[in-house]
PDB file as gemmi writes it, atoms N, CA and C in Angstrom:
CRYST1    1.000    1.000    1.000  90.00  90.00  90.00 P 1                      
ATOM      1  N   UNK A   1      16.882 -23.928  48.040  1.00  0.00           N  
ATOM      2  CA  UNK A   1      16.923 -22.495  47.803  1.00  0.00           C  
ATOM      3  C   UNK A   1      17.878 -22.173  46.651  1.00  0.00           C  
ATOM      4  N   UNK A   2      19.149 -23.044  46.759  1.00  0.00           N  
ATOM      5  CA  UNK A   2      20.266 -22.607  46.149  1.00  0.00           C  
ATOM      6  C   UNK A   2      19.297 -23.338  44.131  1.00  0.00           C  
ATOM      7  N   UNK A   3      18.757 -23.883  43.998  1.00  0.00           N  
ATOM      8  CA  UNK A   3      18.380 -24.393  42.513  1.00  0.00           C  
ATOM      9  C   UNK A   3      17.237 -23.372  42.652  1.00  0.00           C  
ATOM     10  N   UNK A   4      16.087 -23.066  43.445  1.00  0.00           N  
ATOM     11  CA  UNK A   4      15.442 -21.754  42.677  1.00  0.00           C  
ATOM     12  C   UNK A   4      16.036 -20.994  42.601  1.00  0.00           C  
ATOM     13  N   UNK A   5      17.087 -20.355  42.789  1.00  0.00           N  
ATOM     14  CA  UNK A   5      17.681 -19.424  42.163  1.00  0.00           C  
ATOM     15  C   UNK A   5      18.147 -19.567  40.893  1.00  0.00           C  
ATOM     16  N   UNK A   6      18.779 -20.437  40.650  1.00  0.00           N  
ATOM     17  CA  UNK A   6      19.332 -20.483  39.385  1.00  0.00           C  
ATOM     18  C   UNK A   6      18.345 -21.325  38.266  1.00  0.00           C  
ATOM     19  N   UNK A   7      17.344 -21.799  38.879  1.00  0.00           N  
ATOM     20  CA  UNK A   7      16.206 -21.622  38.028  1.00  0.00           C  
ATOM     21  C   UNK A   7      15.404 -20.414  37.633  1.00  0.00           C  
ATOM     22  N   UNK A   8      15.555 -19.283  38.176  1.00  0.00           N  
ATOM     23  CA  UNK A   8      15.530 -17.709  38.047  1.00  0.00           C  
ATOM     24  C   UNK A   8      16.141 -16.846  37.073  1.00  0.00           C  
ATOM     25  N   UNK A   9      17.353 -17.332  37.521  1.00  0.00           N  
ATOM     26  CA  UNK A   9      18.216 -16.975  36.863  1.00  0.00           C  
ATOM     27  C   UNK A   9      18.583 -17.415  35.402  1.00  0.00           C  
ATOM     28  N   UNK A  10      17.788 -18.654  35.298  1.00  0.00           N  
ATOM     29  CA  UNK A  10      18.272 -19.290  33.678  1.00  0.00           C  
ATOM     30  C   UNK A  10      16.601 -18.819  33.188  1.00  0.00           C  
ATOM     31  N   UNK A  11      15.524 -18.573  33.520  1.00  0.00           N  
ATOM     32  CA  UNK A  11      14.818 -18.073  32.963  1.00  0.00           C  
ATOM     33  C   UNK A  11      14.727 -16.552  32.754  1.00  0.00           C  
ATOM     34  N   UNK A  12      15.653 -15.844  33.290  1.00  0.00           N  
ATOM     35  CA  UNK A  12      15.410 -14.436  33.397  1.00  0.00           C  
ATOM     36  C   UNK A  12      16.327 -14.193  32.051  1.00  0.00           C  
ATOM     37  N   UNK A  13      17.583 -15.256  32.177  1.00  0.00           N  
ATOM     38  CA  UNK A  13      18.330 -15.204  30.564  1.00  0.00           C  
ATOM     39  C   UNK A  13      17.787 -15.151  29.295  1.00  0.00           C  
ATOM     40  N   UNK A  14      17.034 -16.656  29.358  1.00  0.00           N  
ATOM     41  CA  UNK A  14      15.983 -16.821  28.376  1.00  0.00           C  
ATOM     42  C   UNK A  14      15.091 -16.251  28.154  1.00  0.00           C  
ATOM     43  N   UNK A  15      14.322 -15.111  28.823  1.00  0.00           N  
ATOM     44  CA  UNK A  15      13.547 -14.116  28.383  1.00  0.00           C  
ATOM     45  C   UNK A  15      13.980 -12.606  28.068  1.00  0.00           C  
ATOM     46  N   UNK A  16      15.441 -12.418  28.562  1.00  0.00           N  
ATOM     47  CA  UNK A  16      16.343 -11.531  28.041  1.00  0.00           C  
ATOM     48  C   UNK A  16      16.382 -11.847  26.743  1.00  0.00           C  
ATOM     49  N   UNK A  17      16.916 -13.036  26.329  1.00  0.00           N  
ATOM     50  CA  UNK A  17      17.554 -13.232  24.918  1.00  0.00           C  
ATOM     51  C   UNK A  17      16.485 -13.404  24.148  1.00  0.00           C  
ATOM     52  N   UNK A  18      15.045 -13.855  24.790  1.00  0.00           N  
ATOM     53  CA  UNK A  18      14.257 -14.368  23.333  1.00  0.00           C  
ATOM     54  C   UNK A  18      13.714 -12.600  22.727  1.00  0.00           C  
ATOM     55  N   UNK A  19      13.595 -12.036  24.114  1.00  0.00           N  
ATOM     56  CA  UNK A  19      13.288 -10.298  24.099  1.00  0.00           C  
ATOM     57  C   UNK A  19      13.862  -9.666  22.640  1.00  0.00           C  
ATOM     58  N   UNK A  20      15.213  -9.822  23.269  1.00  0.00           N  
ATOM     59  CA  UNK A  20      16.626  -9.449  22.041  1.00  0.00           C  
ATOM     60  C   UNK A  20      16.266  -9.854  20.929  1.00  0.00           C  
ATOM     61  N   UNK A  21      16.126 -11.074  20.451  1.00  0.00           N  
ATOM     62  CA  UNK A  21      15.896 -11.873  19.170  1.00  0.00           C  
ATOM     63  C   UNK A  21      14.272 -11.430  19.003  1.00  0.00           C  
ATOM     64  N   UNK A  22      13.711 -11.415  19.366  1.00  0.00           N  
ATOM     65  CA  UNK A  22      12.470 -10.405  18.507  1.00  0.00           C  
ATOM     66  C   UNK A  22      12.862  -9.070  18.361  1.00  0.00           C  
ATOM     67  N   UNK A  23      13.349  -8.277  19.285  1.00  0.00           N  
ATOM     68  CA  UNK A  23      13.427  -7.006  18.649  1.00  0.00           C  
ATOM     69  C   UNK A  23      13.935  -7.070  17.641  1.00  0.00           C  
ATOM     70  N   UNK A  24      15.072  -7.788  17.082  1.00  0.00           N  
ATOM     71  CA  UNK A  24      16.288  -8.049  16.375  1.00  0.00           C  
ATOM     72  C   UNK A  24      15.409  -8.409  15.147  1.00  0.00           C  
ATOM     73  N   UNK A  25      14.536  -8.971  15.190  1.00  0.00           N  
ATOM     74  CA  UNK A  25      13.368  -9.802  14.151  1.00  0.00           C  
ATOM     75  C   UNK A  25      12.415  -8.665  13.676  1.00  0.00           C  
ATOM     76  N   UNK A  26      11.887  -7.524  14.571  1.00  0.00           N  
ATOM     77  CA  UNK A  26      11.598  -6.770  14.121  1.00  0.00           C  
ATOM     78  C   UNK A  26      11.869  -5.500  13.179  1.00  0.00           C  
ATOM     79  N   UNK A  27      13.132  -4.991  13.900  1.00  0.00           N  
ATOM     80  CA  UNK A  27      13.850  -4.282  13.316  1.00  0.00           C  
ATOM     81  C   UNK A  27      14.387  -4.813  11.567  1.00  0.00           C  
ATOM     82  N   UNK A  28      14.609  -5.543  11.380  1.00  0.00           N  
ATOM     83  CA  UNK A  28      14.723  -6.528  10.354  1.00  0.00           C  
ATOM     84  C   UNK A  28      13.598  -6.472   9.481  1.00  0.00           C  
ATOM     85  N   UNK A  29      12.230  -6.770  10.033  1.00  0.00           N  
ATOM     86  CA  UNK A  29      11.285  -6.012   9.184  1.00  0.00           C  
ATOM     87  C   UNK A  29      11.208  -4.694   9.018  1.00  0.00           C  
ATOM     88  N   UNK A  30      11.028  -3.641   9.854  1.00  0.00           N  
ATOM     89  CA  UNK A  30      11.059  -2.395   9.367  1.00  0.00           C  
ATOM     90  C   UNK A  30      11.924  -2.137   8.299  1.00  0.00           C  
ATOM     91  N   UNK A  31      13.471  -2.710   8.667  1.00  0.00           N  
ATOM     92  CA  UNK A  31      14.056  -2.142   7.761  1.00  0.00           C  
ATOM     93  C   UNK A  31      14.176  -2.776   6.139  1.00  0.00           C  
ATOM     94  N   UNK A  32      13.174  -4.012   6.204  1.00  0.00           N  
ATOM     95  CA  UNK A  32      13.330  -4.288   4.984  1.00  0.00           C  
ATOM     96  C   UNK A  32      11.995  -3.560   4.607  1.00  0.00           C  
ATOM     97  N   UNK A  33      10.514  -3.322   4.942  1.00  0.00           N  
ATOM     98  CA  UNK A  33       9.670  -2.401   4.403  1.00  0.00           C  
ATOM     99  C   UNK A  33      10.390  -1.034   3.762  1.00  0.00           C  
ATOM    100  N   UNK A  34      11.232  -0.502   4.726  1.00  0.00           N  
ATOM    101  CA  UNK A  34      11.613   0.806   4.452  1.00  0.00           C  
ATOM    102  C   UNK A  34      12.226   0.788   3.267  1.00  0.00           C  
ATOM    103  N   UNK A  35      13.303  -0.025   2.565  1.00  0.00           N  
ATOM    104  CA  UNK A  35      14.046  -0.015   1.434  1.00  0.00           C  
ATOM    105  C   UNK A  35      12.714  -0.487   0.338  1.00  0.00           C  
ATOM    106  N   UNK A  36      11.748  -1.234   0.654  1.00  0.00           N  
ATOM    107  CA  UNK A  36      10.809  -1.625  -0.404  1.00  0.00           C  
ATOM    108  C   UNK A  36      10.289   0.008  -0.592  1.00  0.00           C  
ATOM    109  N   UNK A  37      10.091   0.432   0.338  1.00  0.00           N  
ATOM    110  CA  UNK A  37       9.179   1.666   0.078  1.00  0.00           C  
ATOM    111  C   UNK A  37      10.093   2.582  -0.519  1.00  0.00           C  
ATOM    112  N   UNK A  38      11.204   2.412  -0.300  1.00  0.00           N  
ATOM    113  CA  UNK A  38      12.326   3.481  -1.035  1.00  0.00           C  
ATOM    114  C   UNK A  38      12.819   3.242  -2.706  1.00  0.00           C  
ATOM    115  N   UNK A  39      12.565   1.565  -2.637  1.00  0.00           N  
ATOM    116  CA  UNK A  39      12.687   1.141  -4.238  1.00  0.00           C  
ATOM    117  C   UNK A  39      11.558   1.388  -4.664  1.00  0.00           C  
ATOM    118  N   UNK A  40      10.571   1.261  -4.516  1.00  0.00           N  
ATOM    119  CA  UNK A  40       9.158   1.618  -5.081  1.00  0.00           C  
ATOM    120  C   UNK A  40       9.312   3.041  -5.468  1.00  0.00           C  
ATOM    121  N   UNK A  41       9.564   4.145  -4.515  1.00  0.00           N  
ATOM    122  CA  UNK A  41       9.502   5.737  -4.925  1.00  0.00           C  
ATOM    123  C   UNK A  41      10.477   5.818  -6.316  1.00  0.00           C  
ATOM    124  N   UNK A  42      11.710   5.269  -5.703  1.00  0.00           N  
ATOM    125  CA  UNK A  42      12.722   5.211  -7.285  1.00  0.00           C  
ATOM    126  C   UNK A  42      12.220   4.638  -8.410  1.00  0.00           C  
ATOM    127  N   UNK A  43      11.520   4.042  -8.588  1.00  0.00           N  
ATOM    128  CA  UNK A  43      10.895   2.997  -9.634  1.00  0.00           C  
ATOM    129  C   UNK A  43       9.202   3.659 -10.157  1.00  0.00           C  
ATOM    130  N   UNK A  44       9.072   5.059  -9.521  1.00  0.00           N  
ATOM    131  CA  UNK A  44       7.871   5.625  -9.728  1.00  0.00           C  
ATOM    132  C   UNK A  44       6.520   5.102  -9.024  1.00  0.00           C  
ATOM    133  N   UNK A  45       6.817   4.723  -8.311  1.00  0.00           N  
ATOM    134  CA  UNK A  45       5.730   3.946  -7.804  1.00  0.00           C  
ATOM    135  C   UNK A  45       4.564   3.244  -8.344  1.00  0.00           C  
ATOM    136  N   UNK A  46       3.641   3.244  -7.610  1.00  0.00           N  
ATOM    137  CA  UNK A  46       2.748   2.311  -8.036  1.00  0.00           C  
ATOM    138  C   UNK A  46       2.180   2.996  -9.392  1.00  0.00           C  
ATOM    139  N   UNK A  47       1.405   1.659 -10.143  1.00  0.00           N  
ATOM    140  CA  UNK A  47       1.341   2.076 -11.409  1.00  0.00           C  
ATOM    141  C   UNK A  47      -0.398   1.788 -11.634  1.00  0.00           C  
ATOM    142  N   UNK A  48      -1.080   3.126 -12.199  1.00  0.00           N  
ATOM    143  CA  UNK A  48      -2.565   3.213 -11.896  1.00  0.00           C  
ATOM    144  C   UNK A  48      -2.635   3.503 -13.428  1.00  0.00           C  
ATOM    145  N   UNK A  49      -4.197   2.287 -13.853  1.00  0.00           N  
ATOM    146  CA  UNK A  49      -4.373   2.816 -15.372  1.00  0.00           C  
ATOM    147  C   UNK A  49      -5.888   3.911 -15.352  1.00  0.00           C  
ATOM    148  N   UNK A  50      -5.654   4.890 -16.450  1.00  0.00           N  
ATOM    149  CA  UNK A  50      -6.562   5.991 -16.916  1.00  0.00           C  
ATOM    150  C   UNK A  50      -7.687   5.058 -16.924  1.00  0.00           C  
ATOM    151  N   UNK A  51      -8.618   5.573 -16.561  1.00  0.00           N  
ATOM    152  CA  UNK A  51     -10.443   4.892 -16.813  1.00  0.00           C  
ATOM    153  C   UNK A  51     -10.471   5.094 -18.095  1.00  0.00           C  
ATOM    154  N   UNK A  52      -9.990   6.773 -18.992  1.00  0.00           N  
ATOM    155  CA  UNK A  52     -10.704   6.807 -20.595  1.00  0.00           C  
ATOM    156  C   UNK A  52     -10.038   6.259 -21.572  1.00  0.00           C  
ATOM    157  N   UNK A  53      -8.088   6.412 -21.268  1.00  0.00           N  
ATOM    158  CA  UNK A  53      -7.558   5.965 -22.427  1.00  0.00           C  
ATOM    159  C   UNK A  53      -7.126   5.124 -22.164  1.00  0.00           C  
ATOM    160  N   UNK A  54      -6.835   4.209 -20.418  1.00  0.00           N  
ATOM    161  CA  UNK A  54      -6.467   2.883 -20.327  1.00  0.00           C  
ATOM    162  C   UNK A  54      -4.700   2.962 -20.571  1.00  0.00           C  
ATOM    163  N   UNK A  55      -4.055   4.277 -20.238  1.00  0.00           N  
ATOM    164  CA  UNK A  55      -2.853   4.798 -20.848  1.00  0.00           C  
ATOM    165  C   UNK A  55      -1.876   4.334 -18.719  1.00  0.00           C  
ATOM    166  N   UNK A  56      -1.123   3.457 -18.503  1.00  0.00           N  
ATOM    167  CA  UNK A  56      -0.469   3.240 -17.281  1.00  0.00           C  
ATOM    168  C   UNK A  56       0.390   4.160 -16.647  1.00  0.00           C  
ATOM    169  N   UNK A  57       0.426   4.812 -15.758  1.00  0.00           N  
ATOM    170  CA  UNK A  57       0.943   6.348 -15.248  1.00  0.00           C  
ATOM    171  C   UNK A  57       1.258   5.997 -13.818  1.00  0.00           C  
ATOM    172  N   UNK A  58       2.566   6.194 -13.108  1.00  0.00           N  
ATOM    173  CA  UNK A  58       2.285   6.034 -11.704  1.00  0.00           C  
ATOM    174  C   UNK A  58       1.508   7.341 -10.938  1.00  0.00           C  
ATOM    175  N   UNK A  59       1.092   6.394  -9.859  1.00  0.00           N  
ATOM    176  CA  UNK A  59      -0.167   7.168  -9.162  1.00  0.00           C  
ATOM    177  C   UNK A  59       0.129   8.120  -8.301  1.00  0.00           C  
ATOM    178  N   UNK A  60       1.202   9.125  -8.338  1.00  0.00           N  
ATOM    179  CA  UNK A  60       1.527  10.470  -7.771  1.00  0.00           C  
ATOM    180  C   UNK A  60       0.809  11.243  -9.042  1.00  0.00           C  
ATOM    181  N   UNK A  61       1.251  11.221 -10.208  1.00  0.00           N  
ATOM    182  CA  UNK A  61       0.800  12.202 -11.092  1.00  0.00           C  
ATOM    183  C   UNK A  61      -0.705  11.532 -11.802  1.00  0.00           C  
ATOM    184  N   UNK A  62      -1.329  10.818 -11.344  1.00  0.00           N  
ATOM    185  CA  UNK A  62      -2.708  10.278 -11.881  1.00  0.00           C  
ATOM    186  C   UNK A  62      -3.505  11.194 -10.545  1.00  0.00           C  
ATOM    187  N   UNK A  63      -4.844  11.456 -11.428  1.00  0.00           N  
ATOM    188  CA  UNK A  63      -5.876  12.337 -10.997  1.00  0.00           C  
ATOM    189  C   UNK A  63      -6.931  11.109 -10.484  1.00  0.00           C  
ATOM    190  N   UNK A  64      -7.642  11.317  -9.086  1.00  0.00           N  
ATOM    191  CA  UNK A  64      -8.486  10.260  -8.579  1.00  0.00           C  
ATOM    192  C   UNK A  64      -9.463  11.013  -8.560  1.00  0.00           C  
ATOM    193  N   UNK A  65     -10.987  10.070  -9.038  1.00  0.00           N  
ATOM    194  CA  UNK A  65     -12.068  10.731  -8.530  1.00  0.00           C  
ATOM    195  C   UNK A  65     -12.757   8.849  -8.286  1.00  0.00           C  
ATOM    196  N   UNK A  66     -13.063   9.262  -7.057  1.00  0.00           N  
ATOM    197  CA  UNK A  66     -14.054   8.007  -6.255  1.00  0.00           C  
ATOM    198  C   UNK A  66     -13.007   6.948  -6.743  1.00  0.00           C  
ATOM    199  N   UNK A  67     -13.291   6.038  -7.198  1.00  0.00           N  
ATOM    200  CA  UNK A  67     -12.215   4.773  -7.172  1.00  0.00           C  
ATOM    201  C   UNK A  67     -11.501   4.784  -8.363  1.00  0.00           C  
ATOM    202  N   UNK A  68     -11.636   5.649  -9.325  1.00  0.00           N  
ATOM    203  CA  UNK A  68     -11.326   5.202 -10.871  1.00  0.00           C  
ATOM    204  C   UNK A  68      -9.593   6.448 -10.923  1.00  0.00           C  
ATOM    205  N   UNK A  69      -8.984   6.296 -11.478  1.00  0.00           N  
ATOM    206  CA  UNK A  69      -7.625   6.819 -11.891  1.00  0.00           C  
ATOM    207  C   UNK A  69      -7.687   7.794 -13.410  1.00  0.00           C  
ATOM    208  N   UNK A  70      -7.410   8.687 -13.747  1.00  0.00           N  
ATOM    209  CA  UNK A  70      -7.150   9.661 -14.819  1.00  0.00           C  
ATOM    210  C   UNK A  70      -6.111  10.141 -15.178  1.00  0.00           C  
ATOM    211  N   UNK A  71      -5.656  10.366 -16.136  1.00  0.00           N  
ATOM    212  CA  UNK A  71      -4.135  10.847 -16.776  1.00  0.00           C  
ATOM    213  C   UNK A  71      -4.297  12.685 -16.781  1.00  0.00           C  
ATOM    214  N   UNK A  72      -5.562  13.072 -17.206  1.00  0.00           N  
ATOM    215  CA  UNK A  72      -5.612  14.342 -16.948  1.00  0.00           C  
ATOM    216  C   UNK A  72      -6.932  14.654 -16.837  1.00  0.00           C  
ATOM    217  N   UNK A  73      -7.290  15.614 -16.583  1.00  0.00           N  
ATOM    218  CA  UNK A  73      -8.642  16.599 -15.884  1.00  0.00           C  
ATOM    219  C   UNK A  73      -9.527  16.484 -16.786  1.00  0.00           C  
ATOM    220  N   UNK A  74      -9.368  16.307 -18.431  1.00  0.00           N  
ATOM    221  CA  UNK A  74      -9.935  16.499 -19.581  1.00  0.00           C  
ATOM    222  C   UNK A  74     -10.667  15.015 -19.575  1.00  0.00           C  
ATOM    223  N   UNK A  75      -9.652  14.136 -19.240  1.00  0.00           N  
ATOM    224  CA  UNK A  75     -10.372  12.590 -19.717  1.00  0.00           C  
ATOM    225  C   UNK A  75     -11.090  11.970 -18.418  1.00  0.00           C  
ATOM    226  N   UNK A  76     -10.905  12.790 -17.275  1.00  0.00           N  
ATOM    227  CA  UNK A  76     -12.098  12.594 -16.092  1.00  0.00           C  
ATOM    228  C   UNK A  76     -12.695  13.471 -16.294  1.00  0.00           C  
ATOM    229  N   UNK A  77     -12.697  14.606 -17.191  1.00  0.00           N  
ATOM    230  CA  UNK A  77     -14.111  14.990 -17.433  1.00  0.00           C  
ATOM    231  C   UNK A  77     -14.928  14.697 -18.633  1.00  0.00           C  
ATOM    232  N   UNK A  78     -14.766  13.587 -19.453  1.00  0.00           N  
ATOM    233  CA  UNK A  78     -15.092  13.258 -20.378  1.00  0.00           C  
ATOM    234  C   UNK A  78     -15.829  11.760 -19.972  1.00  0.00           C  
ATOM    235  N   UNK A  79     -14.830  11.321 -19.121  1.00  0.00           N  
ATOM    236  CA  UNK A  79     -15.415  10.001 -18.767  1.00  0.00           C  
ATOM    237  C   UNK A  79     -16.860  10.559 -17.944  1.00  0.00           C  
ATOM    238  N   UNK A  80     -17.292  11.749 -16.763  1.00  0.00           N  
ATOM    239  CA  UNK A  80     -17.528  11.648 -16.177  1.00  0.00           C  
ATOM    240  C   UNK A  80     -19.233  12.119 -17.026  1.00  0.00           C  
ATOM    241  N   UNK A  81     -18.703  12.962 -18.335  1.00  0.00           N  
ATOM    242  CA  UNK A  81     -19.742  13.303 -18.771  1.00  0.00           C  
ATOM    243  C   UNK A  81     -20.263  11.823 -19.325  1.00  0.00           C  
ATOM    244  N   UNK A  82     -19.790  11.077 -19.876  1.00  0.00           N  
ATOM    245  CA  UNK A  82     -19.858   9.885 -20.658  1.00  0.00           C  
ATOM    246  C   UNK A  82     -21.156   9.389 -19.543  1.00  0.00           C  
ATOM    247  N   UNK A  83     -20.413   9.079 -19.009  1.00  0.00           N  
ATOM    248  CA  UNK A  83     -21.732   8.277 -17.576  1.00  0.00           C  
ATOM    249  C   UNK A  83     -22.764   8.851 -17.484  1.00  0.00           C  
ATOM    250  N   UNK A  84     -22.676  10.200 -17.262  1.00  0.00           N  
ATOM    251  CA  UNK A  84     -24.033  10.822 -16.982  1.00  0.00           C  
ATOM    252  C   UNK A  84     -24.814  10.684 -18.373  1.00  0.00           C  
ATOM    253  N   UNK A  85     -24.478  10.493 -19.659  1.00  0.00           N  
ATOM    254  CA  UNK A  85     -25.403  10.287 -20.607  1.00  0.00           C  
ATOM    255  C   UNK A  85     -25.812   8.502 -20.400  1.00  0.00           C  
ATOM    256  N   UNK A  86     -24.935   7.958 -20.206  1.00  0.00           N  
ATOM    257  CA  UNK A  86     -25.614   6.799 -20.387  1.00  0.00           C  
ATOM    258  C   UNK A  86     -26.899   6.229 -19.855  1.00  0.00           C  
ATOM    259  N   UNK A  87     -27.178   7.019 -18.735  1.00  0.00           N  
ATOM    260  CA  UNK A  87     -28.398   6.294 -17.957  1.00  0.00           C  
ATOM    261  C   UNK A  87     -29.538   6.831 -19.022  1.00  0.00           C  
ATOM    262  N   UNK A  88     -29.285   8.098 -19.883  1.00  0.00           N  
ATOM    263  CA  UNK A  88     -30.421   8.589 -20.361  1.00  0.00           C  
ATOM    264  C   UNK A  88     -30.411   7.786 -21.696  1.00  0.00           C  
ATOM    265  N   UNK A  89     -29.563   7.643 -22.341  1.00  0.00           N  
ATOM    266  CA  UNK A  89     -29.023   6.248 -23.708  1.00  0.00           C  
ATOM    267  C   UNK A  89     -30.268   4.744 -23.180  1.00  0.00           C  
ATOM    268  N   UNK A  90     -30.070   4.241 -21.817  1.00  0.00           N  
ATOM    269  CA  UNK A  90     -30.416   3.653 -21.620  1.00  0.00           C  
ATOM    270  C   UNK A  90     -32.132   3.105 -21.413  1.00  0.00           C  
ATOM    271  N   UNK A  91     -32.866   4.719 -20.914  1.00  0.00           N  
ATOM    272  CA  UNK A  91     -34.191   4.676 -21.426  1.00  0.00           C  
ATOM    273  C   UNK A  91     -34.932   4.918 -22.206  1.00  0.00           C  
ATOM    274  N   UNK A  92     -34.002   5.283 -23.022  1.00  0.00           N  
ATOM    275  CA  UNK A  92     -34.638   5.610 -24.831  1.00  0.00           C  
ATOM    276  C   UNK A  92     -34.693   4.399 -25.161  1.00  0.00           C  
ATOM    277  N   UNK A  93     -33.475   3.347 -25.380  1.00  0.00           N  
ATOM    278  CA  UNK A  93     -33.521   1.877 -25.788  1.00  0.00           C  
ATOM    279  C   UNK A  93     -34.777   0.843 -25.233  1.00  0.00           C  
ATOM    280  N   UNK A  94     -35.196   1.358 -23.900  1.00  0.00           N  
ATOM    281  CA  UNK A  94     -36.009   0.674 -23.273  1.00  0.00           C  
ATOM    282  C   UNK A  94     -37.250   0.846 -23.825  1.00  0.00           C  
TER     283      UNK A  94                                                      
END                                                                             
């Protein structure tokens, strides 16, 4: 009786402490994401290039339409006209 107990007892330690040491492991990640995500904002973040002029801008002040990135309203609407002529470019050649 008297060794299951303290076979109880040395496993109830060891799953205390391994408990501890992951949280401890986790926390450790969060807090290193959190400073990445905090150096990234300082550093302007991520960096998205224009579809028309190919000009690198971080992507708070870049304009999105469907997957492509824009520096301003003028050159996604230039690109966007661009496309729509091409399909018609394309059956004249044909």
């Amino acid at each position: 009786m008297n060794l299951l107990i303290i076979r109880l007892l040395i496993f109830a330690v060891l799953l205390y402490a391994g408990l501890k040491l992951y949280g401890m492991y986790r926390q450790r990640q969060r807090d290193r994401l959190t400073q990445e995500r905090q150096e990234q904002q300082q550093n302007g973040g991520h960096m998205v290039r224009c579809r028309w002029c190919e000009v690198h801008l971080p992507e708070d002040e870049a304009l999105r339409d469907a997957e492509q990135w824009f520096c301003s309203s003028a050159h996604r609407d230039r690109f966007l006209q661009e496309q729509k002529q091409d399909p018609r470019d394309n059956d004249k050649d044909a």
